[in-house]
Each structure stands twice: as C-alpha cells, then as structure tokens.
KOLZALUM-133344 format. One record per atom (N, C-alpha, C): z negated, x, y; residue in three letters. Coordinates in steps of 0.1 Angstrom, whole numbers, plus 5000, padded with zeros to 4 digits. Atoms other than C-alpha are relative to their C-alpha. Layout:
BEGIN
ZXYala;...
//
This chain:
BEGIN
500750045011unk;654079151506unk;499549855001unk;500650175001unk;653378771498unk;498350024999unk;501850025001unk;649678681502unk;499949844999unk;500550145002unk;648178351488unk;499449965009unk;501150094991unk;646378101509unk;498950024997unk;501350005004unk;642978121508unk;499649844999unk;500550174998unk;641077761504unk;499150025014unk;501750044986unk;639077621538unk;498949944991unk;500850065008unk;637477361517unk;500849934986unk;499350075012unk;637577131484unk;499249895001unk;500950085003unk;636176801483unk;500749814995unk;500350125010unk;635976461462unk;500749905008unk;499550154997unk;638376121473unk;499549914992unk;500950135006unk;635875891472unk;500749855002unk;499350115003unk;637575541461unk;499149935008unk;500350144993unk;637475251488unk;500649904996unk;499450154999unk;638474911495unk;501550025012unk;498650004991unk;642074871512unk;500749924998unk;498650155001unk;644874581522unk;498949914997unk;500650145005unk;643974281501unk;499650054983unk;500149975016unk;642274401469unk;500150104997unk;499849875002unk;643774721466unk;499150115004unk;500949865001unk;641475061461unk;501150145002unk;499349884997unk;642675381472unk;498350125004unk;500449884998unk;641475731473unk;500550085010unk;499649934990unk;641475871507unk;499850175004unk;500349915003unk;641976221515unk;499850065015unk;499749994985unk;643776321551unk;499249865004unk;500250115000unk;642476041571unk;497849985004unk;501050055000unk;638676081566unk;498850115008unk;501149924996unk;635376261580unk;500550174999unk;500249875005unk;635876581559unk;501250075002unk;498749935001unk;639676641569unk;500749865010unk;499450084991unk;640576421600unk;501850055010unk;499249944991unk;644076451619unk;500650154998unk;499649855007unk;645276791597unk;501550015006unk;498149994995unk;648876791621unk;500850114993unk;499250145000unk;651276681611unk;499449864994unk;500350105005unk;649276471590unk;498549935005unk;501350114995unk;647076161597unk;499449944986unk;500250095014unk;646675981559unk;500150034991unk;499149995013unk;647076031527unk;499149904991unk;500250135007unk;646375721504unk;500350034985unk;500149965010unk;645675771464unk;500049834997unk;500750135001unk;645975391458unk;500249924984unk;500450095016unk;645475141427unk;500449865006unk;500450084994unk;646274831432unk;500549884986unk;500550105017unk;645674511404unk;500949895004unk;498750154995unk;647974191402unk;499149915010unk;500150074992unk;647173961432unk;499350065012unk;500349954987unk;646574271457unk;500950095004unk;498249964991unk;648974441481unk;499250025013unk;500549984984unk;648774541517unk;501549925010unk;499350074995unk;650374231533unk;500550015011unk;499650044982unk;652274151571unk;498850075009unk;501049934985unk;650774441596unk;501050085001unk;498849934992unk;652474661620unk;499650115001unk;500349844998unk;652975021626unk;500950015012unk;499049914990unk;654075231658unk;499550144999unk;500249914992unk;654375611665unk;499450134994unk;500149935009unk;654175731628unk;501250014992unk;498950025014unk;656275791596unk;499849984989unk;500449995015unk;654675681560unk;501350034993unk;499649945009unk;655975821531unk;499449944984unk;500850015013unk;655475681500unk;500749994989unk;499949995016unk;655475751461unk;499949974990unk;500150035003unk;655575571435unk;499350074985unk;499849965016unk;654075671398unk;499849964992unk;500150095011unk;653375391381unk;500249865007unk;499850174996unk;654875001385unk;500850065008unk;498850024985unk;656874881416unk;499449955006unk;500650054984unk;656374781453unk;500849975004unk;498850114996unk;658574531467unk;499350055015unk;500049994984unk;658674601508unk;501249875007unk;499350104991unk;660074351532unk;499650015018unk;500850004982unk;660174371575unk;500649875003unk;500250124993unk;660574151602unk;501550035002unk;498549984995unk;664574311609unk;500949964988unk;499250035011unk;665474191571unk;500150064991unk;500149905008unk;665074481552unk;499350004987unk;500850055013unk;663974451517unk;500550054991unk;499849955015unk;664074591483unk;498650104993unk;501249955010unk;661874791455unk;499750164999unk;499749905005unk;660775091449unk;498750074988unk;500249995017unk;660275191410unk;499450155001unk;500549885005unk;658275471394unk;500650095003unk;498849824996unk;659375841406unk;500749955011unk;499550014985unk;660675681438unk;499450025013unk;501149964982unk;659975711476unk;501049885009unk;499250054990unk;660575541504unk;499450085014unk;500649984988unk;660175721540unk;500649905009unk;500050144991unk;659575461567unk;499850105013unk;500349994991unk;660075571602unk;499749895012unk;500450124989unk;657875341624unk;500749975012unk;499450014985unk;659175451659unk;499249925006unk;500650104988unk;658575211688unk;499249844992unk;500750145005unk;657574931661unk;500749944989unk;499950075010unk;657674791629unk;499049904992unk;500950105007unk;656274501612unk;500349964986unk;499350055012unk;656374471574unk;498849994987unk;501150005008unk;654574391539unk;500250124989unk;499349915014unk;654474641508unk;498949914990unk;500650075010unk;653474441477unk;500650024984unk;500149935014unk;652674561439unk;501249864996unk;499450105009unk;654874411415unk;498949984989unk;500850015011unk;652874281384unk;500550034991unk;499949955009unk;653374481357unk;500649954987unk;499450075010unk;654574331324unk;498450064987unk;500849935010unk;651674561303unk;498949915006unk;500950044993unk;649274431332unk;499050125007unk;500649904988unk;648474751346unk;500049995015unk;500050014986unk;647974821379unk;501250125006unk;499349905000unk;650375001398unk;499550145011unk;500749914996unk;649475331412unk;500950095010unk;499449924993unk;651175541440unk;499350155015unk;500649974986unk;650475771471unk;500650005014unk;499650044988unk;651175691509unk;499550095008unk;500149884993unk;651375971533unk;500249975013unk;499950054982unk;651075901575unk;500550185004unk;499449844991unk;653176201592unk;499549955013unk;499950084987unk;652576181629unk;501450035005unk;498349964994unk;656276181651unk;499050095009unk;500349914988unk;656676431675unk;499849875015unk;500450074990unk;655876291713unk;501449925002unk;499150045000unk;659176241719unk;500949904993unk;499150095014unk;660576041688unk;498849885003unk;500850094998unk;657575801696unk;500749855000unk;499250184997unk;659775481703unk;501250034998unk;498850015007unk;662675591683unk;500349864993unk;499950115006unk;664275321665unk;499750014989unk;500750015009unk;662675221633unk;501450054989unk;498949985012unk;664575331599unk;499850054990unk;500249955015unk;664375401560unk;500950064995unk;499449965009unk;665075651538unk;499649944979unk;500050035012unk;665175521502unk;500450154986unk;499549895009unk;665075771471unk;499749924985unk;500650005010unk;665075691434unk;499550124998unk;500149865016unk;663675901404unk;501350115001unk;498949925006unk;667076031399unk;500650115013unk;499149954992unk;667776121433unk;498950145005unk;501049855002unk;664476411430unk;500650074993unk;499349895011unk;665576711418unk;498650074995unk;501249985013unk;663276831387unk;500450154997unk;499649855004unk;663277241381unk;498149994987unk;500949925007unk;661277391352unk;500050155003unk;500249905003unk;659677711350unk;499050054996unk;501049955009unk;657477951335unk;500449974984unk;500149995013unk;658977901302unk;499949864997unk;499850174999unk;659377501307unk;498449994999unk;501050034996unk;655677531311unk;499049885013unk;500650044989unk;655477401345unk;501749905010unk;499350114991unk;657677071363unk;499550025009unk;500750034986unk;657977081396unk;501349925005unk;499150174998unk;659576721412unk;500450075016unk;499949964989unk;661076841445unk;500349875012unk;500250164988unk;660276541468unk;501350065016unk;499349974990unk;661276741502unk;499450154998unk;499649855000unk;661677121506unk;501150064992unk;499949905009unk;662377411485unk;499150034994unk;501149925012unk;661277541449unk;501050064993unk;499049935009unk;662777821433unk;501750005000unk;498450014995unk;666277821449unk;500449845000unk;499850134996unk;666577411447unk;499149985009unk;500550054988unk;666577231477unk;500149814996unk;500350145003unk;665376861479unk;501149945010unk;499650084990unk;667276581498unk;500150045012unk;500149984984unk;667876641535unk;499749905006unk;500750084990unk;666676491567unk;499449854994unk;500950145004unk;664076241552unk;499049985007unk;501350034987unk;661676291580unk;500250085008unk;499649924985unk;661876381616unk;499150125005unk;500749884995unk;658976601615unk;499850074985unk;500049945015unk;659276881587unk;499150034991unk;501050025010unk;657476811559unk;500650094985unk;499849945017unk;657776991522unk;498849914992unk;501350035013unk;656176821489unk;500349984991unk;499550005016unk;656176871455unk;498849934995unk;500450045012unk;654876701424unk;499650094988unk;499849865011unk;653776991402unk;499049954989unk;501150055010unk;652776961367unk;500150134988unk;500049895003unk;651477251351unk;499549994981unk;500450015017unk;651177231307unk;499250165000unk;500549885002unk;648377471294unk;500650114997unk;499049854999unk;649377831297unk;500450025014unk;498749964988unk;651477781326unk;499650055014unk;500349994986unk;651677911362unk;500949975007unk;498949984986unk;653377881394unk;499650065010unk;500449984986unk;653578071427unk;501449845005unk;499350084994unk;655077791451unk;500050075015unk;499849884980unk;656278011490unk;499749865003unk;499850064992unk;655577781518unk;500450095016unk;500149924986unk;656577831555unk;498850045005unk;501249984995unk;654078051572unk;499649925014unk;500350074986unk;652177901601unk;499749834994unk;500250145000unk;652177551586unk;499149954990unk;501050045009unk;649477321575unk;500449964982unk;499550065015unk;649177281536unk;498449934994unk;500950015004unk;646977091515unk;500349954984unk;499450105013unk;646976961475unk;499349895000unk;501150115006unk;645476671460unk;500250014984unk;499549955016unk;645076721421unk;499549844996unk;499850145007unk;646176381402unk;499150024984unk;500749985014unk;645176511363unk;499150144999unk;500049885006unk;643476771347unk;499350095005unk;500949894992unk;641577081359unk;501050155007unk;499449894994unk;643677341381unk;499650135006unk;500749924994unk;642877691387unk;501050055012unk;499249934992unk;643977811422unk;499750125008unk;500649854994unk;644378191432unk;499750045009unk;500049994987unk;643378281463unk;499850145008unk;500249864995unk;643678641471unk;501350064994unk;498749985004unk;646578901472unk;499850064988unk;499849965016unk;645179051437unk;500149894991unk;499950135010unk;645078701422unk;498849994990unk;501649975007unk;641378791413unk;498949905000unk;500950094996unk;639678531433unk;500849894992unk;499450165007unk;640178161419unk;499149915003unk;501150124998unk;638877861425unk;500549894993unk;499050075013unk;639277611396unk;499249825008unk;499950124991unk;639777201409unk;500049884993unk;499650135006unk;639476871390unk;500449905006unk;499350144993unk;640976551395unk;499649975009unk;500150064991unk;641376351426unk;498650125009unk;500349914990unk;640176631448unk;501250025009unk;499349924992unk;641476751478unk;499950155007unk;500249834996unk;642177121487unk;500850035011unk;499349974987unk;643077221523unk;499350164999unk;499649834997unk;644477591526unk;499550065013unk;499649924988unk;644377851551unk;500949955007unk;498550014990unk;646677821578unk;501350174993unk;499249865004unk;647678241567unk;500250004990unk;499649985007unk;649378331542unk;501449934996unk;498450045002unk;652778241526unk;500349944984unk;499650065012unk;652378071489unk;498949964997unk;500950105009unk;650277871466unk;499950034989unk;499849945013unk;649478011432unk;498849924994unk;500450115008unk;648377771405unk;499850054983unk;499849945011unk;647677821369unk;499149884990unk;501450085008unk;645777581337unk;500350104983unk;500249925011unk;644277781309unk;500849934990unk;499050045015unk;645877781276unk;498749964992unk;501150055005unk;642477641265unk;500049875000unk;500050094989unk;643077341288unk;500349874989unk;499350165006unk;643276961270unk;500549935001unk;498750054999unk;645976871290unk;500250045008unk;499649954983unk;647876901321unk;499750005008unk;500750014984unk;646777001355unk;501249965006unk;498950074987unk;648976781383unk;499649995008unk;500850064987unk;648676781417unk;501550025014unk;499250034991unk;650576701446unk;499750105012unk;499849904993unk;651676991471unk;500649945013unk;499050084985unk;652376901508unk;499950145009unk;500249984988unk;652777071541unk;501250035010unk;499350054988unk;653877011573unk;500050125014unk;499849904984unk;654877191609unk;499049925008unk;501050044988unk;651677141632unk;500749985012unk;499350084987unk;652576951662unk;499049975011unk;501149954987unk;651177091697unk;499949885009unk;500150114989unk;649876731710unk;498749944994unk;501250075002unk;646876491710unk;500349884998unk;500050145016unk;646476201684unk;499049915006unk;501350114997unk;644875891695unk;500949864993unk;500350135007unk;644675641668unk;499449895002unk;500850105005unk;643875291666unk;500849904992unk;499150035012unk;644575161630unk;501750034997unk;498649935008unk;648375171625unk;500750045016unk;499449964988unk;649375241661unk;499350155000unk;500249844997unk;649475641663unk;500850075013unk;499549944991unk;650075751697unk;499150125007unk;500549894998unk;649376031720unk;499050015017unk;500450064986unk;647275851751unk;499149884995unk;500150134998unk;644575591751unk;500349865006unk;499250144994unk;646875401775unk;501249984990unk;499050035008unk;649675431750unk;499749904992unk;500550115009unk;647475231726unk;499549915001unk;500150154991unk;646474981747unk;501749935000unk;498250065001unk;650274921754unk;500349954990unk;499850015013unk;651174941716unk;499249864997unk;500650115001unk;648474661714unk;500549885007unk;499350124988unk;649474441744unk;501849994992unk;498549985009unk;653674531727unk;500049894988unk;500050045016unk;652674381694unk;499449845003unk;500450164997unk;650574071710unk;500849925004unk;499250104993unk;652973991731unk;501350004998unk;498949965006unk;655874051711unk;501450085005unk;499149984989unk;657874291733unk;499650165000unk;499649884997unk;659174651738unk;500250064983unk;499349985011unk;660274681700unk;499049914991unk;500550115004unk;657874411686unk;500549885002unk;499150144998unk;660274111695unk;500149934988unk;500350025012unk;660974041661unk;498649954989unk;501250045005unk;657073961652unk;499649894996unk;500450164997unk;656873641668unk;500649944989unk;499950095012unk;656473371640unk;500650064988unk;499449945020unk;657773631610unk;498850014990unk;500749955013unk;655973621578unk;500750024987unk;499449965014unk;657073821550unk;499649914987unk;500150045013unk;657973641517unk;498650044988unk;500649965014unk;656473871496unk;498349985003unk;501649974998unk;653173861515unk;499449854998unk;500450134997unk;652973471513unk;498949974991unk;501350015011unk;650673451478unk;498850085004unk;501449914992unk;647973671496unk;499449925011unk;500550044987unk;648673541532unk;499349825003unk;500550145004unk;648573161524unk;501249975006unk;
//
C-alpha cells in the first residue's frame, strides 16, 4: 500500500539581500532547515537590471539552476559561456574548483528576472572531480498532463507517470518537478522511499494530504517551504475547485549522503582542514584554481568595475 509523507514542518522564505543587488528567498540553507542531505541551498531569487551574482568560486558542490522568467548569461575562468532562457537549467558540477559569474539579462519589458538555484552536496569521493555542465532548454523538459489536463507537471530530473526526464544530470541522484495544479486538480507524485523530499510553493494556495486515508491535509501558500517525512513513498497535492488560481510548487528530493558537511560560503567540503585547503587552493591559485589568477569575467565587469 502507498502511504503519503507526512509534513515535519512548514515555514515562510523570508526575502534577503544576495550577490550584488539581487533578493532571494531562502529555504534549504537556513536556521529552520540547515544541511537537509543531499541538499545545502535552495535560492528563490529576483534579481533587477544592474544586479547579478558576479566572479566567485565554488568547490565540492553541484548548483542547479532554473530559470522562469528572463535570462542569465554565465561565464568561467576555463571559457565557458552562454545563456540560459526561461524553462531552462543549467547543472554546474563544481568538483575540485570553479570560478565563474551568472548575470541577469535586462529584460526588454524591464522586469526582473526570476529563477531558483539549488546546492546538491557531491558525494566524498567526487569531491575534486573535474568541473563540468549540463545545459537543458525548455524544450529539452518533458511536460506530462494529468488529471484531466488539470495538472502540468515539468519533469526537470526523475520520473512522473511513466516519463522519464533527461539522464545523468547530476552525480548525486536528485528528482524535481515543476508542478502546476489548475483548480479542481490533483496529483499523487511516488518518490523513492528512504529519501529526503521537500516543496517550495511558487503560486497560489496548495492543499497537501498527509495520511494513508487522505483525511489529514495541510493547506500551504506561496513562497513556503514544506519538508516531508523521511517515510513514506508519495506526495499528494490537490487546489480546490473554489481556488482563484493555480497552486505551483516545486518538488525535489534527493539520496541522503552518509558524511559530514563543513561549509564555508561556496567551498562545501567534508573536514575543517579540507576548507582551509579549498581556501589556501583558491588564494594561491593551485590544485584546480590555476585558472583564477588575474581572470575577470566579462559579464561581471559592469558590477565589478
């Protein structure tokens, strides 16, 4: 018998300051939901013409990021460069070291553009892999309806309803969907048992079931986040047919990874001597930081000076 997740908690992404300018709503990442393995981050951000998150380095993670409104031009220190447009992703595996900028495009309307950025941690081992990108448009997500075209669900990485998403986009296994539920509609979504899950709801008011009669509920407004149970084996969603628009919210979870997390800012390793090293690596441009010395990204130059 399938049994829903139950909720641990629900609570509020209170909007900061981030990069240069740019606001984000943090979810993983903070007091209320620290280090949830596999995940370290998750980033709700905003960001207005003349801010971006310029020339800084990462080791010893994997961001992930999603585009839903505008573009983000990226550029590293190895040459690497191009855009990625509404409905796209880019997964960035750090490894032993990367240095690069991600910078909004300016809109033409003069909106701001809006996305989310997701910190996986690597396993111990993949730690000083060599760095490398997966690129995805719009087109290259596969889009399933169901419930009566009631309910889109964007298949980023996993399985939904017998479609499978893209393969090997990340070295530690991650599932996430995009779900957008029109009044009336429901979804069960299965996940693997055993692994962490959490949502974050983008629109709208979401009720989610949490028991195996589907009796209990617990209903979720925007920019919250809801971290599950560990037990259970699916996710059951639903927005009244009363509802004044659509409930959306973004579905993740990941395979917990049996090691200890020692952060400092974008270096994620598994040792406070590791992060000393990582620090000393990146100063002194050496052990996959080579590349550093005297690079400044193009895109970051109207910010950096």
């Amino acid at each position: 018998m399938s049994v829903p997740r139950a909720i641990r908690q629900v609570f509020l992404a209170i909007e900061q300051s981030e990069g240069m300018g740019a606001r984000v709503r943090r979810t993983i990442g903070t007091p209320k939901l620290r280090n949830f393995s596999p995940f370290l981050m998750l980033d709700h951000f905003t960001s207005s013409p003349g801010a971006g998150f310029p020339d800084h380095p990462h080791r010893g993670q994997e961001t992930i990021t999603y585009l839903l409104h505008g573009a983000v031009d990226h550029e590293d220190f190895a040459g690497n460069r191009g855009t990625i447009e509404a409905g796209g992703l880019q997964f960035m595996t750090a490894g032993k070291g990367i240095m690069h900028a991600e910078m909004p495009r300016q809109n033409a309307d003069g909106s701001p553009t809006v996305g989310m950025q997701l910190w996986v941690d690597l396993p111990e081992k993949l730690k000083m892999c060599e760095p490398r990108y997966r690129d995805l448009a719009a087109s290259d997500v596969p889009t399933i309806e169901v419930d009566d075209k009631k309910v889109e669900i964007k298949i980023i990485s996993g399985q939904s309803h017998g479609t499978d998403s893209v393969k090997e986009l990340a070295y530690t296994p991650v599932w996430i969907f995009d779900i957008a539920i029109r009044p009336g509609g429901k979804v069960i979504q299965p996940l693997p048992t055993g692994w962490n899950a959490f949502a974050y709801t983008i629109q709208g008011s979401t009720i989610f079931k949490t028991s195996p009669n589907q009796t209990k509920t617990t209903t979720v407004e925007k920019h919250h986040t809801v971290e599950f149970e560990q037990k259970g084996d699916l996710v059951s969603a639903e927005v009244l047919e009363s509802a004044k628009e659509n409930g959306r919210f973004i579905l993740i979870a990941g395979l917990p990874l049996d090691q200890k997390v020692v952060q400092y800012g974008p270096f994620v390793l598994n040792s406070q001597e590791q992060v000393y090293q990582a620090m000393l690596d990146y100063q002194s441009h050496s052990n996959g930081f080579e590349r550093a010395k005297g690079w400044q990204s193009e895109i970051g130059k109207p910010l950096l000076g």
